[in-house]
Backbone as CSV, one residue per row, in Angstrom:
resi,resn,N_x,N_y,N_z,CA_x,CA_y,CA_z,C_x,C_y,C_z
1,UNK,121.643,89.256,90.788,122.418,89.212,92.020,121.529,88.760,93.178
2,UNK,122.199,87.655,94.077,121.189,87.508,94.744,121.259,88.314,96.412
3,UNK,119.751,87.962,96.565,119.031,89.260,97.616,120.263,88.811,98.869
4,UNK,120.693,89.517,99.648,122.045,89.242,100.726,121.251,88.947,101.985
5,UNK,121.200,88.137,103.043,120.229,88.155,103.807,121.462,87.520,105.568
6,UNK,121.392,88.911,106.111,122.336,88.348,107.315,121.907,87.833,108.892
7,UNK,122.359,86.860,108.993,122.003,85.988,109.991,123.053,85.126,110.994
8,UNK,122.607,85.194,112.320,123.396,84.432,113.423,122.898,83.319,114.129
9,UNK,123.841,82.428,114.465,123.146,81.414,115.448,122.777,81.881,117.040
10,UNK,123.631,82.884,117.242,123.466,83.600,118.172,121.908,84.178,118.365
11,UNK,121.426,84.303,117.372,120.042,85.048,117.768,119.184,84.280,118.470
12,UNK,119.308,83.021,118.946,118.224,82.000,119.522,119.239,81.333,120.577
13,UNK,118.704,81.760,121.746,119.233,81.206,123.337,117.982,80.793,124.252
14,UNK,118.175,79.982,125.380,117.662,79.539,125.863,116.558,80.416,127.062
15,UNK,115.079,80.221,127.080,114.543,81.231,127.725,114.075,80.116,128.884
16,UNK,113.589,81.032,129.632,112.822,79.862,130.970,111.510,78.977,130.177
17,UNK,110.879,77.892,130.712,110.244,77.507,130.612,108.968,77.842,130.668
18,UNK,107.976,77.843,129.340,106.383,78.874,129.961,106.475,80.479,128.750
19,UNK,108.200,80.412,128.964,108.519,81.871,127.981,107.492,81.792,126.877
20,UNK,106.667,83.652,126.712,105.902,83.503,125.857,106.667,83.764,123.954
21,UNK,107.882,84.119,124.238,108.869,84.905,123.273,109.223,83.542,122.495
22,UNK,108.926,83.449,121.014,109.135,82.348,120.117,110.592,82.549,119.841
23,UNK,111.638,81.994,120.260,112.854,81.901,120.096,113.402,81.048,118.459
24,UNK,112.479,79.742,118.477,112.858,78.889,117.736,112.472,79.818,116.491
25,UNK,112.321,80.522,116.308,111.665,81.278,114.822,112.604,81.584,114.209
26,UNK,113.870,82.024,114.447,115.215,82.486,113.806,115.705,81.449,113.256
27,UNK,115.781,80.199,113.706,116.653,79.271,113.038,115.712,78.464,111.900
28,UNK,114.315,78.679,112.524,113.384,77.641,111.529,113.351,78.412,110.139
29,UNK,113.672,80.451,110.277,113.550,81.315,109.129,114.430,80.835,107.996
30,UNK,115.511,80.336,109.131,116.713,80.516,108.247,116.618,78.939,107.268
31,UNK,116.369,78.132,107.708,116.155,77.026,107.695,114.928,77.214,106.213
32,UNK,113.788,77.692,106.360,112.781,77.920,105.172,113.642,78.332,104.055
33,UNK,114.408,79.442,104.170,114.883,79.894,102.879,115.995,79.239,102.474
34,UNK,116.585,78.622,103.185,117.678,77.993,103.031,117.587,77.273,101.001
35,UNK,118.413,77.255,100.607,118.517,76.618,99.140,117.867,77.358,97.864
36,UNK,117.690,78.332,98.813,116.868,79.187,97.270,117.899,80.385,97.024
37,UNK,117.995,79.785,95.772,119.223,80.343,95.258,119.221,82.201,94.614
38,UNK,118.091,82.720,95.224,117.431,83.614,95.375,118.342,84.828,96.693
39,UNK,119.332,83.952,97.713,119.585,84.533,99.295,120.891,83.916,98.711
40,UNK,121.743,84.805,99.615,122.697,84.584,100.401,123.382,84.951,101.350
41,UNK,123.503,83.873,101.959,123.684,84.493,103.554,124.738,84.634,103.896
42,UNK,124.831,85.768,105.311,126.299,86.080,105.303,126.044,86.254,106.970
43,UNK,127.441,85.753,107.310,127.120,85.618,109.590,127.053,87.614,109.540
44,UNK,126.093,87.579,110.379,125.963,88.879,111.448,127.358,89.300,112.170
45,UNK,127.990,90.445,112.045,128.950,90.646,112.843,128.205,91.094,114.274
46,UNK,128.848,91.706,115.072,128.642,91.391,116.856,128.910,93.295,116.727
47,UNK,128.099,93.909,116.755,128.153,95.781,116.587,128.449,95.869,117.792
48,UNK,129.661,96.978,117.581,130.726,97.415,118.972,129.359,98.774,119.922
49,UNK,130.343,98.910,120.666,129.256,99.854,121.921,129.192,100.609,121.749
50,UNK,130.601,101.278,120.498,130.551,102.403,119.724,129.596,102.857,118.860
51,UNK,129.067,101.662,118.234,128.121,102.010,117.066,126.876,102.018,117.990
52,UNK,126.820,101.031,119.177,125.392,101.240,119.584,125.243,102.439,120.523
53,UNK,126.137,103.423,120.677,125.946,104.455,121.404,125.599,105.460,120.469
54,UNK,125.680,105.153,118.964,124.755,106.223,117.719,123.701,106.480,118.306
55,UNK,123.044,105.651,118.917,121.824,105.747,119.329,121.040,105.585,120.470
56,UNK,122.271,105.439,122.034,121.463,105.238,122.969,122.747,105.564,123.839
57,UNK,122.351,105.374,125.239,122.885,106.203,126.770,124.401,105.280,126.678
58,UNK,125.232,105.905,126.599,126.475,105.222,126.779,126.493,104.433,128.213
59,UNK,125.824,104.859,129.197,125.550,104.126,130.649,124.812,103.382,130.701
60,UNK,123.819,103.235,129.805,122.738,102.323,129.771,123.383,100.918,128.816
61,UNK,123.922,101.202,128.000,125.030,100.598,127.094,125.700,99.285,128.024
62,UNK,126.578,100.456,128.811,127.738,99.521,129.458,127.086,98.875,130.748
63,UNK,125.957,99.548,131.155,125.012,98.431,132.216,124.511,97.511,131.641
64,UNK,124.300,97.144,130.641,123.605,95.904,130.017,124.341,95.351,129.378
65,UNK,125.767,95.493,129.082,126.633,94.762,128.659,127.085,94.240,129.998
66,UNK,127.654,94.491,131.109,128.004,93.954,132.484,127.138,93.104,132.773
67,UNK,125.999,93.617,132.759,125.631,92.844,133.871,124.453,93.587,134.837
68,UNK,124.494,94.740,134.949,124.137,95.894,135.810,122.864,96.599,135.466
69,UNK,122.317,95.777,134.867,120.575,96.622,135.127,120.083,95.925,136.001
70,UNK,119.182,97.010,136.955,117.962,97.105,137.807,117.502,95.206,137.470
71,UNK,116.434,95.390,138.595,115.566,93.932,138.154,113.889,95.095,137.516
72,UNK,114.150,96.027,137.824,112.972,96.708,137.357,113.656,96.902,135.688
73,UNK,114.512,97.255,135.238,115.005,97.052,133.780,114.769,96.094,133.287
74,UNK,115.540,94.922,133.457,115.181,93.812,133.189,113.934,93.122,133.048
75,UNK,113.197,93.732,133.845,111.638,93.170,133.663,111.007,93.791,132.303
76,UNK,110.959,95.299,132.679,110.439,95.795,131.325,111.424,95.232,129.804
77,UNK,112.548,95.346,130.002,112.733,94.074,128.618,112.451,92.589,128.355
78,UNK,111.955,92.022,129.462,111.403,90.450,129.562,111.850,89.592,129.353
79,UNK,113.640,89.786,128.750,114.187,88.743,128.960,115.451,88.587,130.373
80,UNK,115.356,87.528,130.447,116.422,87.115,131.775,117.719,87.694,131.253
81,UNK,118.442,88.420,131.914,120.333,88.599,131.722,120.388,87.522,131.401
82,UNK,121.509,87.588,130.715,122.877,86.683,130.311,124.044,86.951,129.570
83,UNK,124.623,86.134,129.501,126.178,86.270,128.860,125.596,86.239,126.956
84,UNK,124.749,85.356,127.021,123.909,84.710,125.726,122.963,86.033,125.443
85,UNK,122.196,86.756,126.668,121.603,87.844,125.804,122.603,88.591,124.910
86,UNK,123.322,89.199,125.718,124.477,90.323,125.134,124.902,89.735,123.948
87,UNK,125.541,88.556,123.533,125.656,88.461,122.312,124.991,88.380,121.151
88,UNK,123.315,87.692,121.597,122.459,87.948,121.171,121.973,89.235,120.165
89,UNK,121.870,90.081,121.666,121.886,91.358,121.494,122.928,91.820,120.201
90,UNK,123.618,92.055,120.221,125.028,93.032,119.672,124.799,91.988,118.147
91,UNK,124.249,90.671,118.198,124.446,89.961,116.607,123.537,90.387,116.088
92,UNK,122.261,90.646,116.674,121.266,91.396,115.717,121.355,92.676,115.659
93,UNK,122.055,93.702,116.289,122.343,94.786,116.015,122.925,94.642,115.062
94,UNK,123.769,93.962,114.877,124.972,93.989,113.616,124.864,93.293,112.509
95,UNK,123.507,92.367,112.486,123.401,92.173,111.364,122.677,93.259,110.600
96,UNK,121.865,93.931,111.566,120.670,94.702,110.902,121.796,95.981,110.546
97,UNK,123.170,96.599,111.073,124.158,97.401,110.382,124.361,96.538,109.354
98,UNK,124.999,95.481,109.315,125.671,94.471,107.698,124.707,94.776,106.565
99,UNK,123.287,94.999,106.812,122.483,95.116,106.251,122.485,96.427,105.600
100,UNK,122.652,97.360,106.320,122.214,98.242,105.998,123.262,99.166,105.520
101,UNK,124.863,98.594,105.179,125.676,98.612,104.621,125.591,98.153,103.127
102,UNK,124.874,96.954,103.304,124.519,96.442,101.896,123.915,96.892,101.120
103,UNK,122.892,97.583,101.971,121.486,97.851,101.052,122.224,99.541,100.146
104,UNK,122.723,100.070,101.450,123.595,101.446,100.718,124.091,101.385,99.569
105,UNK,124.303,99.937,99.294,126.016,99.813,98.154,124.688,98.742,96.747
106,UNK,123.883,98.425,97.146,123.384,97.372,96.111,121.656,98.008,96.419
107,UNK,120.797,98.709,97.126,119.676,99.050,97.010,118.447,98.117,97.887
108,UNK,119.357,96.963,98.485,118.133,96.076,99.337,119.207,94.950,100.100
109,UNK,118.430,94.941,101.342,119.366,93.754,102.295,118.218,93.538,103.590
110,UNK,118.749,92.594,104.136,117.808,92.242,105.604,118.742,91.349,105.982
111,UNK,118.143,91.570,107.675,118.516,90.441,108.592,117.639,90.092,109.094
112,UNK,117.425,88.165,109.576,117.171,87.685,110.057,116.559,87.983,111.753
113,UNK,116.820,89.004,111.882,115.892,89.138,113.243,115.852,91.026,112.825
114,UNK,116.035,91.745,114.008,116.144,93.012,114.366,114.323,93.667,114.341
115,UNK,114.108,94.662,114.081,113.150,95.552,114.382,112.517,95.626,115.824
116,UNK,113.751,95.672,116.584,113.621,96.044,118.133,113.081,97.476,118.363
117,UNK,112.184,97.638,117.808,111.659,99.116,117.649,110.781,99.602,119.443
118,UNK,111.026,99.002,120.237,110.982,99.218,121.547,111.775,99.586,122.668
119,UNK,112.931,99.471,121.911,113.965,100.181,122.515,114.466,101.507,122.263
120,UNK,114.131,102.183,123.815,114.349,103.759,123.631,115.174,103.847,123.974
121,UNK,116.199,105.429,124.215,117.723,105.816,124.219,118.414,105.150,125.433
122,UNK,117.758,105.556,126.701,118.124,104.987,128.032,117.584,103.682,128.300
123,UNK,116.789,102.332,127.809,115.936,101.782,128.679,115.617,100.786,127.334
124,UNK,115.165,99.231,127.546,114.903,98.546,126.506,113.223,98.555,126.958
125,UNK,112.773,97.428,126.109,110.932,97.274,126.150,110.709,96.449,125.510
126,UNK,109.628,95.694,126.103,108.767,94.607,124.727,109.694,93.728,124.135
127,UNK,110.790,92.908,124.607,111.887,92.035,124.332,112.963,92.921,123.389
128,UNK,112.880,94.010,123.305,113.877,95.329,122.902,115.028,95.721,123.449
129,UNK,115.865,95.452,122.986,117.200,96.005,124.195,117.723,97.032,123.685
130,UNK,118.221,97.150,122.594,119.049,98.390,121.384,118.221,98.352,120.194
131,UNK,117.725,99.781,119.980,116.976,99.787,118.579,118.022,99.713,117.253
132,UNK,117.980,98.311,116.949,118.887,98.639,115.513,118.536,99.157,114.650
133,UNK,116.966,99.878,114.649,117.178,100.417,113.454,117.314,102.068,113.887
134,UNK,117.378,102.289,114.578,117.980,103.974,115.117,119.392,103.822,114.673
135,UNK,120.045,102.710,115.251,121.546,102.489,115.394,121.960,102.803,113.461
136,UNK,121.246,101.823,112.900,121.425,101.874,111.208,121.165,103.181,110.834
137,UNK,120.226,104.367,110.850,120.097,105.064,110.171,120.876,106.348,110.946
138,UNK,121.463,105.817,111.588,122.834,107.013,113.019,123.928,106.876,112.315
139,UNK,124.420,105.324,111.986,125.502,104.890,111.207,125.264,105.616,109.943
140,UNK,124.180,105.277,109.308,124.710,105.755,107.802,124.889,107.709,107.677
141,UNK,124.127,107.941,108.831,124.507,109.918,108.622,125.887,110.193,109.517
142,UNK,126.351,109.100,109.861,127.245,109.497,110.810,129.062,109.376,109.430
143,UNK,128.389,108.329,108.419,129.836,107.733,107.845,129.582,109.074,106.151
144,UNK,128.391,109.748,106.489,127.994,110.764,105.171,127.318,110.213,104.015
145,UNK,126.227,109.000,104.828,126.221,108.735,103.376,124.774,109.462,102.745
146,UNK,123.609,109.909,104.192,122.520,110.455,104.107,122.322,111.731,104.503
147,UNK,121.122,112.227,104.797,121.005,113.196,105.831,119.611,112.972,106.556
148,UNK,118.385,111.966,105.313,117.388,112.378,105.296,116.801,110.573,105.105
149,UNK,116.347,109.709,106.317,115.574,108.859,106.273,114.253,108.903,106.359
150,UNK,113.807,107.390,106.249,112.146,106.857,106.848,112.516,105.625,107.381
151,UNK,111.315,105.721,107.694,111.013,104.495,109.238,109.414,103.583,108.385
152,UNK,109.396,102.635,107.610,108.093,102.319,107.897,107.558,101.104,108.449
153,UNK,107.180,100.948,109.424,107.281,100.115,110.798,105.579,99.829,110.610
154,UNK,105.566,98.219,110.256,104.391,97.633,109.719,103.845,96.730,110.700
155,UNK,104.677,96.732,112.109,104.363,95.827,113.027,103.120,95.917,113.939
156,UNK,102.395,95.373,113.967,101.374,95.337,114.839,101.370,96.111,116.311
157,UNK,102.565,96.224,116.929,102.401,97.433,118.224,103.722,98.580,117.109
158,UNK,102.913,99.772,118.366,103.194,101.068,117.834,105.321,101.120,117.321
159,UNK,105.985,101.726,116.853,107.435,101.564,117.355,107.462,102.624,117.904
160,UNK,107.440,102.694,118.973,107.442,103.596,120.378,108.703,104.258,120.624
161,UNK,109.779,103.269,120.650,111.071,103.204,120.766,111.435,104.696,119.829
162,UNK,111.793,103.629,118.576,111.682,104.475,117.251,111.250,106.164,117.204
163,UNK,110.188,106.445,117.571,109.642,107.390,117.861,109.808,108.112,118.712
164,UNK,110.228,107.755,119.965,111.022,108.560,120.981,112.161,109.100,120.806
165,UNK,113.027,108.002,119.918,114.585,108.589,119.766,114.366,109.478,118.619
166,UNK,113.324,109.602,117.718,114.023,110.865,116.580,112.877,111.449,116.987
167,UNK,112.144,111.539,118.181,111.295,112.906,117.985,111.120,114.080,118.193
168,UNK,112.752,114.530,117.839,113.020,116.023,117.728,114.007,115.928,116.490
169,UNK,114.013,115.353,115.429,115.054,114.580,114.614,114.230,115.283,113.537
170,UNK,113.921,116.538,112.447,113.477,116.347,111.491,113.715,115.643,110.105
171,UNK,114.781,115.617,110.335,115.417,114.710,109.374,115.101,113.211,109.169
172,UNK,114.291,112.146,109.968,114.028,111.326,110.278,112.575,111.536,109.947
173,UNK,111.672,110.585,108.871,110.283,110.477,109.132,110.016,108.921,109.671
174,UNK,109.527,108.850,110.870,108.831,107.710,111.769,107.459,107.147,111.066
175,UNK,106.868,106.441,110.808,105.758,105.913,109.903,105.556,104.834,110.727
176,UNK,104.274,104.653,111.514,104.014,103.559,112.468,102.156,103.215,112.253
177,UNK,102.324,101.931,111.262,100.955,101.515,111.585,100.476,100.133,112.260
178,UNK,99.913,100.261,113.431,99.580,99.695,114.366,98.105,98.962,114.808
179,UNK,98.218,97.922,115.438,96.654,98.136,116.699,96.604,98.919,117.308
180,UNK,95.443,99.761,117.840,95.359,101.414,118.310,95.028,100.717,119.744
181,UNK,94.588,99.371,120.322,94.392,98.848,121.434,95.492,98.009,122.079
182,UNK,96.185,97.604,120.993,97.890,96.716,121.658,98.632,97.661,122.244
183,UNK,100.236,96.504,122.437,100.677,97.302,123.121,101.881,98.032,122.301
184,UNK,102.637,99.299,122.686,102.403,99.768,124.241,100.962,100.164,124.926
185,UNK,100.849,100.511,125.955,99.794,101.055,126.333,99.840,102.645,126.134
186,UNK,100.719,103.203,126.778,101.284,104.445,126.305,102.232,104.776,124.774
187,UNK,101.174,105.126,123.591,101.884,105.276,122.685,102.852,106.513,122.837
188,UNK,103.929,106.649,121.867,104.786,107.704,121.153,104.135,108.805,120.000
189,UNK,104.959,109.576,120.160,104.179,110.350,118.624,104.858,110.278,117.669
190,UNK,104.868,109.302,116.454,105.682,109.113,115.433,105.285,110.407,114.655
191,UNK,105.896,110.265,113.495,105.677,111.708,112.575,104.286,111.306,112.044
192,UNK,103.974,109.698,111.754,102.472,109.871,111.139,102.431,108.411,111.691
193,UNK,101.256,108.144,112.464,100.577,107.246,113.406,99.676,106.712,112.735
194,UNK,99.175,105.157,112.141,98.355,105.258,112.187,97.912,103.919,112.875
195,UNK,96.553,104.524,113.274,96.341,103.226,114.774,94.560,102.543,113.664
196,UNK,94.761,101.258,113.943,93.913,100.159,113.398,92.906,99.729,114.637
197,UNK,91.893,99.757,114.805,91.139,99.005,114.949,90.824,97.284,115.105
198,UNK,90.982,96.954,116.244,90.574,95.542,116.335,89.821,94.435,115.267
199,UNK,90.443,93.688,114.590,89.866,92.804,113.431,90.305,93.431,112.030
200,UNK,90.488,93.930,112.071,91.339,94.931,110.598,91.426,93.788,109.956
201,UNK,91.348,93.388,108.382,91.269,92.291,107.839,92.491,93.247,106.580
202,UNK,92.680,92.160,105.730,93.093,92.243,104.645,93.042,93.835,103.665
203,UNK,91.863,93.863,103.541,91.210,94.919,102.192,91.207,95.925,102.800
204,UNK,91.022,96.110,104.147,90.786,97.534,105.002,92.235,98.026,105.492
205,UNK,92.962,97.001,105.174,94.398,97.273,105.780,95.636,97.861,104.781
206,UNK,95.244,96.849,103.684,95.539,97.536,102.296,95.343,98.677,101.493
207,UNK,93.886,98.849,102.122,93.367,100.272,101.360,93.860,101.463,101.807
208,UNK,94.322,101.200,103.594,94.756,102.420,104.222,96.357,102.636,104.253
209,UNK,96.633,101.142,103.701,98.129,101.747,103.666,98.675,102.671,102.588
210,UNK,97.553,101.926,101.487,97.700,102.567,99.884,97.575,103.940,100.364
211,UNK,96.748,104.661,101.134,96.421,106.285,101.097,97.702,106.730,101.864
212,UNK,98.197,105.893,102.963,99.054,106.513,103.885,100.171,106.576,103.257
213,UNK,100.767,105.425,102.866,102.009,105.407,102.310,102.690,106.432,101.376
214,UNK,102.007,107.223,100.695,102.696,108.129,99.971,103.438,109.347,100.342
215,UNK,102.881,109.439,101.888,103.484,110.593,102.773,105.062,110.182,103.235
216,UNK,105.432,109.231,103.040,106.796,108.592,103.509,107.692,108.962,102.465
217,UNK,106.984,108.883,101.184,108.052,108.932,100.209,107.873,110.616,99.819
218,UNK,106.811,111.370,99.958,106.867,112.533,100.196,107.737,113.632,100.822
219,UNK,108.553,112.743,102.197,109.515,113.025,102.570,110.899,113.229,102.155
220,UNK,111.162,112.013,100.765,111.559,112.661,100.200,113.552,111.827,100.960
221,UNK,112.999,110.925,101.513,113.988,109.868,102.404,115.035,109.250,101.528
222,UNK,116.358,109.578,101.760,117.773,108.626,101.015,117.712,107.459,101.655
223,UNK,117.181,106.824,102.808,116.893,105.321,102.837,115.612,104.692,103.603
224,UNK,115.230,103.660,103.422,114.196,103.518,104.125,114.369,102.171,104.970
225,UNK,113.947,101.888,106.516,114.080,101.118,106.948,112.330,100.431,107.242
226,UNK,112.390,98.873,106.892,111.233,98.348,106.660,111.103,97.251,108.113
227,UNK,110.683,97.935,108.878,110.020,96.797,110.322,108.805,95.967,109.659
228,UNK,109.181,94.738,109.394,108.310,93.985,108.844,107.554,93.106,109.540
229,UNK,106.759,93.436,110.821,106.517,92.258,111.646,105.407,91.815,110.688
230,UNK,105.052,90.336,111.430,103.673,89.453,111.034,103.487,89.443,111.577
231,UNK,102.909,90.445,113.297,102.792,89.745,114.256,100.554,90.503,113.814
232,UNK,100.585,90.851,112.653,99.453,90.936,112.333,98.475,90.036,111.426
233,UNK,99.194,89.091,111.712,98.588,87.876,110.885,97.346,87.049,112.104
234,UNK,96.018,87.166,111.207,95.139,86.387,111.933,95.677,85.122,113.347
235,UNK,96.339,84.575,112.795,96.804,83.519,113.790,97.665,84.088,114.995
236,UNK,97.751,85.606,114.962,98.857,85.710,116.313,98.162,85.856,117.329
237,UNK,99.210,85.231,118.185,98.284,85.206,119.408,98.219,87.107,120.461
238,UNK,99.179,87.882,119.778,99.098,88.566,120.353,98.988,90.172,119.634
239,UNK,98.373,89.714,118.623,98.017,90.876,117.427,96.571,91.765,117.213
240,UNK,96.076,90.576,117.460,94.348,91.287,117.161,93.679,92.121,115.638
241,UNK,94.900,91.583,114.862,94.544,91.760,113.631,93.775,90.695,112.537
242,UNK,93.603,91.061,111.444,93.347,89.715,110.791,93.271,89.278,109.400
243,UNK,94.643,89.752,109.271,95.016,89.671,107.691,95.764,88.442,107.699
244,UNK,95.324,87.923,106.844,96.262,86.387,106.019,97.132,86.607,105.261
245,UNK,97.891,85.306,104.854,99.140,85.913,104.691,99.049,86.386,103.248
246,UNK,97.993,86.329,102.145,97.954,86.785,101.351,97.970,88.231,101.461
247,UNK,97.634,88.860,102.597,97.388,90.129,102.956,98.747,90.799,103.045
248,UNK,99.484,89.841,103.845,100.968,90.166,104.135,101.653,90.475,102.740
249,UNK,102.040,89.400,101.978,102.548,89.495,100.780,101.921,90.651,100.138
250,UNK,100.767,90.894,99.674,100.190,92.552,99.148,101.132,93.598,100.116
251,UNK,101.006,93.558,101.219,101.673,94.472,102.482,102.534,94.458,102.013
252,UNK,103.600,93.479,101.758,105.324,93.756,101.695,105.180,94.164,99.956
253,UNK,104.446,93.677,98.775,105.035,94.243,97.478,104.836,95.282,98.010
254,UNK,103.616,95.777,98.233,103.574,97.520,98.316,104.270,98.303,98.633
255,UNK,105.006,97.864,99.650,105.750,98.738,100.175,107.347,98.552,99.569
256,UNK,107.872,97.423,99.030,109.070,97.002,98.638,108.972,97.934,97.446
257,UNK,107.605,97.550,96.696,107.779,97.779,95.279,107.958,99.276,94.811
258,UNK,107.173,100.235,96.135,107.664,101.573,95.865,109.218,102.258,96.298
259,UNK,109.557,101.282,96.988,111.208,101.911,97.566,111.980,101.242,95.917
260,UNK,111.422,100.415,95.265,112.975,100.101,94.015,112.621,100.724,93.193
261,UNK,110.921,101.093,92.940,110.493,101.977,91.745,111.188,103.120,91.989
262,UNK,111.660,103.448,93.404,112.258,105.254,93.183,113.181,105.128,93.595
263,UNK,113.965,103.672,93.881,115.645,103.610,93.597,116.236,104.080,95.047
264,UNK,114.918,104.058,95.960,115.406,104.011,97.388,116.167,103.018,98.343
265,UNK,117.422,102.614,98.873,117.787,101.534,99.508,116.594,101.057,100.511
266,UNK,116.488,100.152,100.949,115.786,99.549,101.659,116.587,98.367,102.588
267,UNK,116.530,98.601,104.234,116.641,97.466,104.977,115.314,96.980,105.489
268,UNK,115.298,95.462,105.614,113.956,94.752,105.765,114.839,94.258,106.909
269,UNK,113.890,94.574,108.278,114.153,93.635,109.628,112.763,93.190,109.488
270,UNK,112.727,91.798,110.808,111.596,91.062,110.766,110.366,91.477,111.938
271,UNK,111.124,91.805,112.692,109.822,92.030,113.599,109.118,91.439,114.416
272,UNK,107.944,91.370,114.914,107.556,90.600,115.737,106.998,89.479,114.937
273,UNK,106.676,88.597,115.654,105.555,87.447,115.062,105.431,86.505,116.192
274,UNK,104.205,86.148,116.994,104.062,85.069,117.927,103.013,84.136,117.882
275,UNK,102.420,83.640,116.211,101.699,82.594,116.502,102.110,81.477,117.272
276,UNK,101.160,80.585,117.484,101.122,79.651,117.949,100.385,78.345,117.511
277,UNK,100.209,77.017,117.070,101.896,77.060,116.427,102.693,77.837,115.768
278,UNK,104.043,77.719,115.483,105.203,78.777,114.978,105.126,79.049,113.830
279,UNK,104.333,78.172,113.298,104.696,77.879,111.404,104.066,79.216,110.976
280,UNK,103.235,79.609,111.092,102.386,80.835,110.340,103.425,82.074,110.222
281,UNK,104.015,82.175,111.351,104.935,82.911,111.892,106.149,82.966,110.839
282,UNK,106.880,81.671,110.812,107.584,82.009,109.683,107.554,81.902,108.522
283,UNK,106.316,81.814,108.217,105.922,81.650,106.683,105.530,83.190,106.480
284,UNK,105.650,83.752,107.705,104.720,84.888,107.209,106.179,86.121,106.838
285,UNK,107.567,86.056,107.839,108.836,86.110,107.211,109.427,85.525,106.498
286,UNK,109.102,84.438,105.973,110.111,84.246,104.676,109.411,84.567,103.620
287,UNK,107.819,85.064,103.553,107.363,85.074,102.471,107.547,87.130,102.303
288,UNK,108.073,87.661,103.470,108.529,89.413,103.082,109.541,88.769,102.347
289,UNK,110.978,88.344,102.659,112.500,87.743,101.533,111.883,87.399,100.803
290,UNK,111.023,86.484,100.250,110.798,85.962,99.154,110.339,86.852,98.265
291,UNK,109.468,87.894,99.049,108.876,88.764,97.725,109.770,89.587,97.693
292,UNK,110.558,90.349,98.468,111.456,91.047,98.292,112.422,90.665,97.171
293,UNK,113.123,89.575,96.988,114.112,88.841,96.202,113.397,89.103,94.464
294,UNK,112.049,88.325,94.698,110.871,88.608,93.337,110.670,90.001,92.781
295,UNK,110.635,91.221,93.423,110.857,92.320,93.141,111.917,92.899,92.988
296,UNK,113.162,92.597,93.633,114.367,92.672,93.184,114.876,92.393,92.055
297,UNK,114.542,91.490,91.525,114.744,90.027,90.118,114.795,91.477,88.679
298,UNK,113.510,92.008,88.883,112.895,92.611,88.131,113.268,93.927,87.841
299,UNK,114.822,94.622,89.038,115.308,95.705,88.651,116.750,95.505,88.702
300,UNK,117.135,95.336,87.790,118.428,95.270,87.756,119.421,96.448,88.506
């Protein structure tokens, strides 16, 4: 069966000129995997205010759907209003729900953008407006299908967001490994932190995930949501890490390969990534789908 992978055209709108935020990365993703008969893709629905209030200020909600945040709001999320954010917005929320509908019913799914893991209950961050993956794991205890998630959030800054909204949530384990010098500047306290060191390569990154990682599944989680950034790939410009993408691919079996060995669903969002040029960037997401799909193959 092949791996379901949901995606919008909506996710890529026009930013000012100078913008440091790689926009073109969504369509070029989609574009890489395109023909491998491995995916299939399905449009992102547009998640109502209902579902995104699972997880955040019903006022904060309907101000950023209007129109009506602060210019001090707006700044800390870094992108300009628009008519184009909001839909933006609400398509990657909803693909990363489509997803995570899927993954419930078949054991693995992703979308094409999401792991807005900077967005806290009242307030977005770091190009974050609505955390879809709070929103996904609100939805699935809200419709009965869980009680008891994980979070493992592989992106190069902390998920802050993430960590704020369940951190009185025991039911929720947060798993955040990071640069201990990126941003935020002010971290969160996830349930287990772990902060990297400047230049972190490959083997040192691997070795510590191998020790860390077992505490996630220790928990003992009915689903797991996978923030897959690359924004830790040597080439980013805003990572300070320095694993290649061979590093990455080890990164994603590891972690894929223990959620199907124990028959855990899994949603894969993408995360950050801002090399420069773009290409590293999405080679470094299509090659999480790709291995994901390859490990999939292998469990019926």
């Amino acid at each position: 069966m092949p791996l379901r992978l949901f995606y919008s055209d909506l996710y890529t709108i026009p930013l000012p000129p100078g913008h440091k935020f790689p926009m073109p990365k969504y369509r070029a993703l989609r574009e890489a995997l395109s023909g491998d008969p491995r995916f299939e893709f399905q449009p992102s629905p547009l998640a109502s205010a209902d579902e995104i209030e699972l997880a955040h200020d019903p006022s904060y909600v309907r101000r950023f759907l209007e129109g009506q945040l602060t210019v001090a709001e707006i700044r800390r999320i870094g992108f300009p209003w628009s008519e184009a954010l909001v839909q933006r917005t609400l398509a990657s929320a909803g693909g990363t729900l489509a997803a995570t509908r899927r993954a419930w019913e078949f054991g693995c799914s992703g979308a094409l953008a999401g792991g807005t893991h900077h967005a806290f209950y009242a307030e977005g961050s770091g190009f974050c407006v609505f955390n879809d993956i709070a929103i996904g794991i609100l939805a699935l205890r809200e419709a009965g299908k869980i009680q008891r998630a994980a979070v493992v959030d592989l992106d190069v800054h902390q998920g802050d967001g993430t960590a704020a909204i369940f951190n009185d949530d025991p039911d929720v384990f947060t798993f955040s490994m990071h640069g201990e010098r990126n941003f935020p500047l002010r971290k969160q306290r996830s349930r287990r932190d772990v902060p990297l060191a400047d230049g972190v390569g490959d083997d040192e990154y691997l070795r510590i995930l191998e020790r860390e990682l077992p505490a996630v599944f220790a928990f003992e989680p009915e689903a797991i949501f996978y923030q897959a950034g690359v924004d830790v790939l040597r080439t980013d410009r805003l990572g300070r890490l320095a694993l290649t993408h061979a590093g990455v691919r080890a990164r994603d079996a590891m972690v894929l390969q223990a959620c199907f060995d124990r028959r855990i669903p899994v949603v894969i969002t993408i995360g950050g990534g801002y090399s420069d040029p773009i290409e590293p960037t999405v080679e470094g997401h299509a090659s999480t789908f790709r291995t994901a799909a390859a490990i999939l193959s292998n469990h019926p």
